[in-house]
N, C-alpha and C positions, 0 to 999 in steps of 0.2 A: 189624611185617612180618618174617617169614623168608626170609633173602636165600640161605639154603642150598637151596635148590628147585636142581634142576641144570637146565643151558639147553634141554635137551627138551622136556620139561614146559613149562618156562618161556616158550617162543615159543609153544607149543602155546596154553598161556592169554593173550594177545596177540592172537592171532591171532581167538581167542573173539571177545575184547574188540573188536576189529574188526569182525568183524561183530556183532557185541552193537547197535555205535555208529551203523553202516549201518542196521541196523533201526529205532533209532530213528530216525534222519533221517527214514527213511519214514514213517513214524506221523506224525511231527510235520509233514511235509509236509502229509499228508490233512488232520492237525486244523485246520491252519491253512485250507485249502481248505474244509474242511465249513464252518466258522466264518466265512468271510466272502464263503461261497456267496453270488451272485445269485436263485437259486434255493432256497429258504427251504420246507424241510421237517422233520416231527417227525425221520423216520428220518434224518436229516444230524446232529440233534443229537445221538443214540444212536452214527451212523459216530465222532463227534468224543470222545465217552467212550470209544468202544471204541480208540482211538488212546492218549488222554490213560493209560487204565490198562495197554495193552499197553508204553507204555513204562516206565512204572512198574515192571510186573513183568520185562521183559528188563534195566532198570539193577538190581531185586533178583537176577536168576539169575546175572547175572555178578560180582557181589560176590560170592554163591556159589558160586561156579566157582573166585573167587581163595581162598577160606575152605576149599574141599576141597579143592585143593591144595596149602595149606599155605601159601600165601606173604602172606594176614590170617592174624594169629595172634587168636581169640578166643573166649570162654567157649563154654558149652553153652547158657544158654538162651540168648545173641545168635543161636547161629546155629539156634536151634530158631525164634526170631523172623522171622530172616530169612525162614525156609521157610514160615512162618506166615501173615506179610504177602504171599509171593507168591502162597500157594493162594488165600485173600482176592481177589486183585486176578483171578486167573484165573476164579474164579468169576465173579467181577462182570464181566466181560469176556463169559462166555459168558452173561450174563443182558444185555448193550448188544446185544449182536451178535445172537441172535434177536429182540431188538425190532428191531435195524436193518435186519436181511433182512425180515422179515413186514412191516414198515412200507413197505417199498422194492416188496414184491404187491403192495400195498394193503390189508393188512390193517389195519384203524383201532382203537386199543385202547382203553376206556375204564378210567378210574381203577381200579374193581373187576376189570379181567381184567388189569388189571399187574400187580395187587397177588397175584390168584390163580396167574398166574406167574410170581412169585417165590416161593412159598410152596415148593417145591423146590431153589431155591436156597438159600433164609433156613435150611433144612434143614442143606443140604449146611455152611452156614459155621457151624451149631451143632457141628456133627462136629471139624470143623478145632478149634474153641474145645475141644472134649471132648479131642481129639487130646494138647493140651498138657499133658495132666496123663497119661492111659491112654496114649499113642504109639498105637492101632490102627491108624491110618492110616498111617502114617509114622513115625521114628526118626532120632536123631542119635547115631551112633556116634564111639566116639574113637579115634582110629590115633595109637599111640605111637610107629612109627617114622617117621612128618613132624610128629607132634606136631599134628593136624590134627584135627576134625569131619567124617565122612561121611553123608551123605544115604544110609538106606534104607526101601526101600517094605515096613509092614507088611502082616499077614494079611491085613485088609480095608481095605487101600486102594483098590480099585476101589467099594468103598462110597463111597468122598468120591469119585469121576469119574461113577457112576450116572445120577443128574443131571444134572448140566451136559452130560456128555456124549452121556449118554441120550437128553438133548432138542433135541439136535442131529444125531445119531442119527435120532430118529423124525419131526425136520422133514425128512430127508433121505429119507426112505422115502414120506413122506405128500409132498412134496414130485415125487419120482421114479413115486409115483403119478399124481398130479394129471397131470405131464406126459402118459402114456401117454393118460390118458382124454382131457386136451383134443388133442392131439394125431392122434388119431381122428376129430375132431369138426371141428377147425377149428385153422387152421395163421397164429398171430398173434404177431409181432416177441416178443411179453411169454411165448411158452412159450423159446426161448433166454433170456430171461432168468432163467426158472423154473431152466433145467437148469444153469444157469451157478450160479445160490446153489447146486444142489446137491452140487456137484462141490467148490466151493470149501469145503461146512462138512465133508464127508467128508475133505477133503484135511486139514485144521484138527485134526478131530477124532480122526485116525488120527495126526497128527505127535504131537499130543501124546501121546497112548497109549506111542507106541515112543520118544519124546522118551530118556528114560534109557536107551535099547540102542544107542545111535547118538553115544555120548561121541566125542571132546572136539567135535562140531559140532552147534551149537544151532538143530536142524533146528527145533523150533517154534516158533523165537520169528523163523525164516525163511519160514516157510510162512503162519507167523499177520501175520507185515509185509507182506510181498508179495502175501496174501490181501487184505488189507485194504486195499491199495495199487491190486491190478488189479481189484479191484470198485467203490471210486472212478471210475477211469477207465471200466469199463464205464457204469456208471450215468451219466455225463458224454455219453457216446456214446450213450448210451440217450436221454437230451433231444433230440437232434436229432429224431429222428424217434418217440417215444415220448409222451403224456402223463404224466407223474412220478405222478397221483395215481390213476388207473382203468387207467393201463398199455396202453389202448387209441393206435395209429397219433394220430398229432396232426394241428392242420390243414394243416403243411407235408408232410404225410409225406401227406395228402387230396391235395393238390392234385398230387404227383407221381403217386399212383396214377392220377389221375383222366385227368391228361392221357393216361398209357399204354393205358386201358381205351379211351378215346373212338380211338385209332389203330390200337386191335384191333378194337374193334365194327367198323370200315370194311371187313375182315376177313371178317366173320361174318354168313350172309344169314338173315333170317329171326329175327333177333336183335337186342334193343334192350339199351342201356346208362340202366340207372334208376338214379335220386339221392333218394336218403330223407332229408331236413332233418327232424330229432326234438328235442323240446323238451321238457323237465319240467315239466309245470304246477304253478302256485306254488308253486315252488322256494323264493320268497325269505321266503315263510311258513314252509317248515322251517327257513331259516338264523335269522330272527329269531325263533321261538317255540321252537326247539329248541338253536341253538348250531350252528358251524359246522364240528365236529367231526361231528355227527349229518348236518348237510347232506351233508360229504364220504363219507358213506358211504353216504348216501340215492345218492351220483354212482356210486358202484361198486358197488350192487347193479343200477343202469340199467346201468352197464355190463356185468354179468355175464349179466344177462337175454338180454342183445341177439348176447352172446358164446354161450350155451349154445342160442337159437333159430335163430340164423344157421347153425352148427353140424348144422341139420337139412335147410337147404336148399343143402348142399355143390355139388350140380349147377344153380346157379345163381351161383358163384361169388362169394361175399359179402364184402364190406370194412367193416370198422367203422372209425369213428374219432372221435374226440373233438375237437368241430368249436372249442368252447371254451367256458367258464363251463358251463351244463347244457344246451346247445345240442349233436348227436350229430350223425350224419350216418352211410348205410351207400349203399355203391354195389353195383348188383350186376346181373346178366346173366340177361335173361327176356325169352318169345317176347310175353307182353304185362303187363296190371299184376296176374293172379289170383295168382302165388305173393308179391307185393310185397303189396298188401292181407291175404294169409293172415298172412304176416313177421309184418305190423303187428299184426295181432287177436292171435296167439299172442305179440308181445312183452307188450303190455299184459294178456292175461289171464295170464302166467305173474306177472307184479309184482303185480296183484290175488290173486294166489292166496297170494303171499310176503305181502305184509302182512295178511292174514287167518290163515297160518299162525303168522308170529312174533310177533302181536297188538304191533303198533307201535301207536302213535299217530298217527301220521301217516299220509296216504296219496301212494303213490306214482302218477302217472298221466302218461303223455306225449299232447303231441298231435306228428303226422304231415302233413308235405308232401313230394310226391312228382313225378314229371316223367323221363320218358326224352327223351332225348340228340336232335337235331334237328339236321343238317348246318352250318346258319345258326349256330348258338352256336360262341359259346366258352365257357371254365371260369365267368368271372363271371355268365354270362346262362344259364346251369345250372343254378349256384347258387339266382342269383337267381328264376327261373323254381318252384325247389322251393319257395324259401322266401316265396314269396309263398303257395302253397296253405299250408303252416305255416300262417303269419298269419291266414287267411281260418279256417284250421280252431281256431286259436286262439281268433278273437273267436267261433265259434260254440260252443267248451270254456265259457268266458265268460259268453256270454247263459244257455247251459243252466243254469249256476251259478246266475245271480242269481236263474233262477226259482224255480228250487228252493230 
């Protein structure tokens, strides 16, 4: 170590180091949280990576910080390693972290679309590898008056950020799309959640960018803790009233709407409050013939059907929610059952038209029971009232089957 650094400097990098240590704290709080979640999801595994290597590379940047300040004294290729291993880890960071947002929509990835994106990053770490020998990307300079190694950015170093950040980048535009279109359409707890990954990979993605113009404080390795820290929390806050896996309103967040809708109907003359109980017909045929990977996603395309049909009948006020397992439920406000019945025909014919167009193997098909609101009830005799026509239309799903 060189103890001739004068005390400017010297607090200056401390003070790093502080918050270096603060940052991890954070991460290591989340991993630990992901990791002995109640709550047990793929994207919780991906939050718990994206911690475990962000602290990796904020304990790499900060040894860096002490090496370009002179006060580690060490060779060239050490510290050409160093910078090595952290782009490495950065990468790999931003290939956990859009797994862990898209998994967190409900986007469900199979093997082969992991493997296709990573095929841009598996890129990007061949560059870093080519780096060590060409510098293109980057360089280690030596300062003979601290006797010191400095980091700088070659010609094409935005070549090696392209990707990673590109694809963060363009989840944040398709993403700030999506918002706008559903948002026009139908206004449900899960588009704030939309706009909230957006903001956050922008914010990520831009710290890192200007990361080196904004010496001696380690804004990204601040923005990517805290990033990862109050999206934790959000998603936590997001279970109370949220399903984790379709993103649709849950049953406790049903039963608060529910009661507010029936205290408005008393309200509104000429107006009835209807309760749609929807069920996936042999559901448990996709989970065991296909894997319950496939089922979960047979769940979120019911639920995206029901999100982009509802969507249509805005002037009837529509709730969806996910009542539990493939059990649905939508409440919503009509002078009697013709736009309910229409609901129903256009959810099922838009999911027959989906599996016809994406030639699944499977098919997807609900049945429907239905029931407006009657002074004499309460929530459970509501419920229950809908979910007996279900049942009834159920065993006639059923009979039709076995005839055929």
């Amino acid at each position: 170590m060189n103890f001739g650094v004068d005390n400017y400097r010297l607090n200056f990098i401390k003070l790093y180091t502080v918050i270096s240590i603060l940052c991890i704290a954070l991460f290591a709080f989340v991993a630990l949280r992901e990791r002995y979640s109640s709550v047990y999801t793929r994207g919780r595994t991906y939050g718990k990576y994206v911690s475990i290597l962000g602290s990796g590379m904020i304990v790499l940047n900060t040894i860096w910080k002490w090496i370009d300040a002179g006060i580690i004294i060490c060779s060239e290729r050490a510290a050409l390693i160093v910078n090595f291993v952290y782009f490495i880890f950065d990468i790999m960071i931003y290939y956990n972290l859009t797994l862990y947002y898209d998994y967190s929509c409900g986007q469900i990835y199979s093997k082969k679309k992991k493997l296709l994106l990573f095929i841009p990053f598996g890129f990007t770490l061949f560059l870093e590898v080519l780096n060590l020998k060409y510098r293109f990307l980057y360089n280690i300079v030596y300062d003979s008056t601290i006797h010191a190694y400095h980091y700088e950015r070659g010609e094409l170093f935005l070549l090696g950020s392209l990707f990673p950040y590109g694809i963060m980048i363009g989840n944040v535009i398709m993403r700030f799309y999506s918002y706008i279109k559903n948002n026009m359409s139908t206004r449900e707890k899960n588009e704030y959640h939309v706009i909230y990954i957006m903001f956050l990979s922008a914010a990520i993605s831009i710290s890192a960018l200007i990361n080196t113009q904004l010496d001696p404080i380690p804004v990204y390795s601040i923005v990517l803790a805290l990033g990862v820290y109050m999206y934790y929390f959000h998603e936590v806050e997001s279970q109370v009233s949220l399903d984790s896996l379709t993103k649709l309103s849950n049953k406790r967040e049903m039963y608060f709407v529910m009661g507010r809708q029936i205290e408005n109907i008393k309200n509104i003359s000429g107006k009835k409050l209807w309760l749609i109980m929807i069920d996936a017909n042999d559901f448990k045929a996709i989970n065991d013939g296909f894997g319950h990977d496939i089922g979960d996603k047979a769940l979120i395309e019911i639920a995206d059907a029901m999100r982009k049909i509802a969507g249509m009948y805005r002037e009837y006020r529509c709730f969806i929610f996910r009542f539990g397992g493939d059990e649905f439920g939508i409440i919503m406000v009509a002078e009697d059952e013709e736009p309910v019945n229409n609901l129903i025909t256009q959810i099922n014919n838009y999911l027959e038209a989906y599996t016809k167009n994406e030639k699944i193997e499977y098919k997807i098909s609900l049945s429907f029971g239905y029931c407006f609101y009657e002074s004499w009830m309460d929530k459970s005799d509501f419920i229950k009232k809908a979910d007996n026509m279900l049942y009834e239309n159920k065993k006639k799903y059923h009979l039709l089957n076995q005839k055929n």
